[in-house]
C-alpha positions as CSV (number, residue, x, y, z in Angstrom):
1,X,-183.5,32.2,-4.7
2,X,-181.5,29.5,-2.8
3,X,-182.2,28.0,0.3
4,X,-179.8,27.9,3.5
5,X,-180.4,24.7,6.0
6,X,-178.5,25.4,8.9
7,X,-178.7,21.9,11.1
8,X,-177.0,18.7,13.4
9,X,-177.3,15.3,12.4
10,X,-177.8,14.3,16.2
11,X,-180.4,17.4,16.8
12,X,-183.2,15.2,17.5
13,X,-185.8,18.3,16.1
14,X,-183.5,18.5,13.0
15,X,-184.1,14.7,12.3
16,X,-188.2,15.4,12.8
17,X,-187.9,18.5,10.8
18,X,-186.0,16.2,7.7
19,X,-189.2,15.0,5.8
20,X,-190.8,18.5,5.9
21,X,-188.1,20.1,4.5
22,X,-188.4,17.3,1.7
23,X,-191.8,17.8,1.4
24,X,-190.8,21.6,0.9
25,X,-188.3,20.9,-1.8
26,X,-190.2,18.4,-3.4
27,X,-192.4,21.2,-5.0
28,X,-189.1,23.8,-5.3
29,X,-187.5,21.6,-8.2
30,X,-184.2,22.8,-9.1
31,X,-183.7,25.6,-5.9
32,X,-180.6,24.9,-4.6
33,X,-179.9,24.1,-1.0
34,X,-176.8,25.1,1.2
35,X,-176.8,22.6,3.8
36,X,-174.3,24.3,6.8
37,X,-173.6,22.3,10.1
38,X,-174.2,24.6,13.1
39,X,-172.6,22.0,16.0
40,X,-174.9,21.4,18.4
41,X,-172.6,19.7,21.1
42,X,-169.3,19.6,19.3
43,X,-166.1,18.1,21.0
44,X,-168.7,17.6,24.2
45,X,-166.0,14.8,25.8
46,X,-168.3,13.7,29.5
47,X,-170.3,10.8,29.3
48,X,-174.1,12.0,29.8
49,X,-175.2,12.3,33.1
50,X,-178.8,10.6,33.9
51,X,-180.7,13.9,34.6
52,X,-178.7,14.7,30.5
53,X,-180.3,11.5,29.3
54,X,-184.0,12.4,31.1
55,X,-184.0,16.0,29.2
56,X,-182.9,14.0,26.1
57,X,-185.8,11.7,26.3
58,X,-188.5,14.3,27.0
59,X,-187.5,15.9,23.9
60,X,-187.7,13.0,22.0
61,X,-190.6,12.3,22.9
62,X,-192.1,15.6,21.6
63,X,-190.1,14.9,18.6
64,X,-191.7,11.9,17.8
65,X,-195.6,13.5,18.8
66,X,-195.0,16.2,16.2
67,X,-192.9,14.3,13.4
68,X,-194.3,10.9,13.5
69,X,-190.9,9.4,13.4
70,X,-189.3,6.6,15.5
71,X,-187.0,7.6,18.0
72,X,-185.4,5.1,20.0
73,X,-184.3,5.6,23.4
74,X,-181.8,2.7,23.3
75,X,-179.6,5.0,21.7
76,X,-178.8,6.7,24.7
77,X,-177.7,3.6,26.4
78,X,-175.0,3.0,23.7
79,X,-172.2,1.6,25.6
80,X,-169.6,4.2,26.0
81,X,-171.4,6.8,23.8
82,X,-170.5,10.3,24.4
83,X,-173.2,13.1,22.9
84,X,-170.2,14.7,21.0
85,X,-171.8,16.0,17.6
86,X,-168.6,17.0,16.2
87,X,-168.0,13.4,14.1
88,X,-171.3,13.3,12.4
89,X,-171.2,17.3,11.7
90,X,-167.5,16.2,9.7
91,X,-169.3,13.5,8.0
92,X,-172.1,15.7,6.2
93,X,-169.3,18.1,5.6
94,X,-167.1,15.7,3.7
95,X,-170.0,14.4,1.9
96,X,-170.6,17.9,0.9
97,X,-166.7,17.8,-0.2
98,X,-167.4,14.7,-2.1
99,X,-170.5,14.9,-3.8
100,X,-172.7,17.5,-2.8
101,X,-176.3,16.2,-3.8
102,X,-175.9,13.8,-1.6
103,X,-175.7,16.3,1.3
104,X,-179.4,15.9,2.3
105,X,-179.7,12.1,1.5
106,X,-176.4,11.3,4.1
107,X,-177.9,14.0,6.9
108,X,-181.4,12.0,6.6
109,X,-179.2,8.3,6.7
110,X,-177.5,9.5,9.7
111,X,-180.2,10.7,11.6
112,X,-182.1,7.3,10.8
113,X,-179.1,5.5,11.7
114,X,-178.7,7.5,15.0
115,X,-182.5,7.9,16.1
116,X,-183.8,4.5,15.0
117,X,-181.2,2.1,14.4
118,X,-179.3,2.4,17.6
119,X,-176.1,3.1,15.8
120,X,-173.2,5.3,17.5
121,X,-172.3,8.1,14.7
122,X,-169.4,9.3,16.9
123,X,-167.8,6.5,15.5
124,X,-165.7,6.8,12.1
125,X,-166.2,3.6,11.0
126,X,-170.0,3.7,11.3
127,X,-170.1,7.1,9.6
128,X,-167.8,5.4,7.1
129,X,-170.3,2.3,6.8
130,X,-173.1,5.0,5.9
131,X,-171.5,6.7,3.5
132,X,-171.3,3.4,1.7
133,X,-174.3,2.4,2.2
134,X,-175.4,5.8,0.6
135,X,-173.3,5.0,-2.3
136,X,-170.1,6.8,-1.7
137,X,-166.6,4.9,-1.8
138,X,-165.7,3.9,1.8
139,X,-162.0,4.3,2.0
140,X,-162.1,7.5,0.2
141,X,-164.5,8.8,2.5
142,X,-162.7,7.7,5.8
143,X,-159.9,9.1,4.4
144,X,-161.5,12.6,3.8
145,X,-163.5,12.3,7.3
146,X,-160.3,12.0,9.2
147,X,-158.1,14.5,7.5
148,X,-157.0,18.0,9.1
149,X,-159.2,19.6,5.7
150,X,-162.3,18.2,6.8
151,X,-161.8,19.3,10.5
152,X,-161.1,22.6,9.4
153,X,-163.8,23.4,7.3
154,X,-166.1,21.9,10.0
155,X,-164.9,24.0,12.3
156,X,-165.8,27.1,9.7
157,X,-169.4,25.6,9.3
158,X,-169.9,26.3,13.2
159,X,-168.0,29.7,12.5
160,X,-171.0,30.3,10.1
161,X,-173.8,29.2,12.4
162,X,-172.1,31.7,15.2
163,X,-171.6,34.7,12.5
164,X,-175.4,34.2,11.7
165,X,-176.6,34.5,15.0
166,X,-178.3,31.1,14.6
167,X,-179.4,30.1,18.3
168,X,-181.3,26.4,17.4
169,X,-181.7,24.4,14.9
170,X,-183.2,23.5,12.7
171,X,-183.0,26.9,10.8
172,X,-183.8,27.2,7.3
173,X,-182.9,30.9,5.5
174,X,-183.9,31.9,2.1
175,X,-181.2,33.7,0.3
176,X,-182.8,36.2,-2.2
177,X,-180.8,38.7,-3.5
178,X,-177.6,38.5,-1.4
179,X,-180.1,38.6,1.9
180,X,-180.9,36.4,3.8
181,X,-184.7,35.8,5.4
182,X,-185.6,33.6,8.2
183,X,-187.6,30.9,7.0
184,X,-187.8,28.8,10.1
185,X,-186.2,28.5,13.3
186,X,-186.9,25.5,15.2
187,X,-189.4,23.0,14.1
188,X,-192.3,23.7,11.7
189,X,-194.6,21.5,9.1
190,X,-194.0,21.8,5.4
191,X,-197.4,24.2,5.0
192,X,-196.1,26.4,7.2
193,X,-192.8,26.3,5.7
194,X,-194.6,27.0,2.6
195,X,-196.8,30.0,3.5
196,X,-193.2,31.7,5.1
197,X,-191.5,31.4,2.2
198,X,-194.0,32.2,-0.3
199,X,-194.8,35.7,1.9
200,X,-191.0,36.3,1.9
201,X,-191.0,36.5,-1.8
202,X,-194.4,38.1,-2.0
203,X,-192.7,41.0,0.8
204,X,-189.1,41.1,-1.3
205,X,-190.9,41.7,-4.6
């Protein structure tokens, strides 16, 4: 069995749904994980309109009642931010490239750096300053981030998500067999996680 984890660094429900999916992996040792970027507002280039920003917050604030987590809503007043997902989507993606078992790690830093730190992950050099801070060479990464490989296969990840039919995220899949089953789609706790998949395998035998 492997796992799929179809997601967007700046999906706020992704970032709540992070430390479940841990908790779900922390008692799967060894099942491998295909983390796939499914572009949640990719090459979006208008600034965000106030009734945008409102929806944003209301969301975030559910997020943060179900998940615990600190979201900040500072981040939306980033000065000249624009909600285009696109640049921290190629970041996971060249992590992936780089090192991928640090896929999950980076996606969490991002998120955390996004939601609660106030930082702009649109930015190269920001993504660039997490990757470091993660452990990955700098340079080499901004290198990677910015070339036309990286773009490409980013592009492909959303080519995935579209393929799958995925129509949120999170979505988490379990591949068993060469099938895949829904595990998840949208936000769910890691005991529920847990009773889905374990009824998947129960049902696939």
């Amino acid at each position: 069995m492997k796992l799929l984890y179809i997601a967007d660094p700046m999906c706020s429900w992704c970032y709540g749904f992070g430390p479940q999916l841990r908790a779900l992996l922390g008692e799967l040792p060894g099942t491998p994980v295909e983390v796939v970027m499914g572009g949640l507002r990719p090459f979006n280039r208008e600034p965000m309109s106030e009734r945008f920003r409102a929806m944003l917050r209301e969301h975030w604030t559910h997020v943060h009642e179900a998940s615990g987590l600190p979201l900040a809503p500072a981040a939306l007043e980033i000065g000249g931010f624009v909600y285009d997902t696109e640049p921290a989507c190629r970041a996971v993606v060249t992590v992936r490239s780089m090192d991928p078992a640090r896929v999950l790690d980076f996606l969490a830093a991002v998120q955390t750096a996004f939601y609660r730190d106030i930082r702009d992950v649109t930015r190269a050099n920001v993504l660039a300053d997490i990757a470091a801070e993660c452990g990955l060479p700098r340079e080499s990464f901004l290198q990677a981030l910015e070339s036309g490989e990286m773009r490409d296969a980013t592009r492909e990840d959303f080519a995935t998500s579209q393929r799958l039919g995925v129509g949120g995220f999170p979505t988490l899949a379990a591949g068993i067999r060469d099938q895949l089953y829904l595990v998840s789609s949208g936000f769910s706790m890691a005991g529920v996680l847990r009773e889905r998949l374990a009824e998947i395998v129960r049902r696939v035998g």
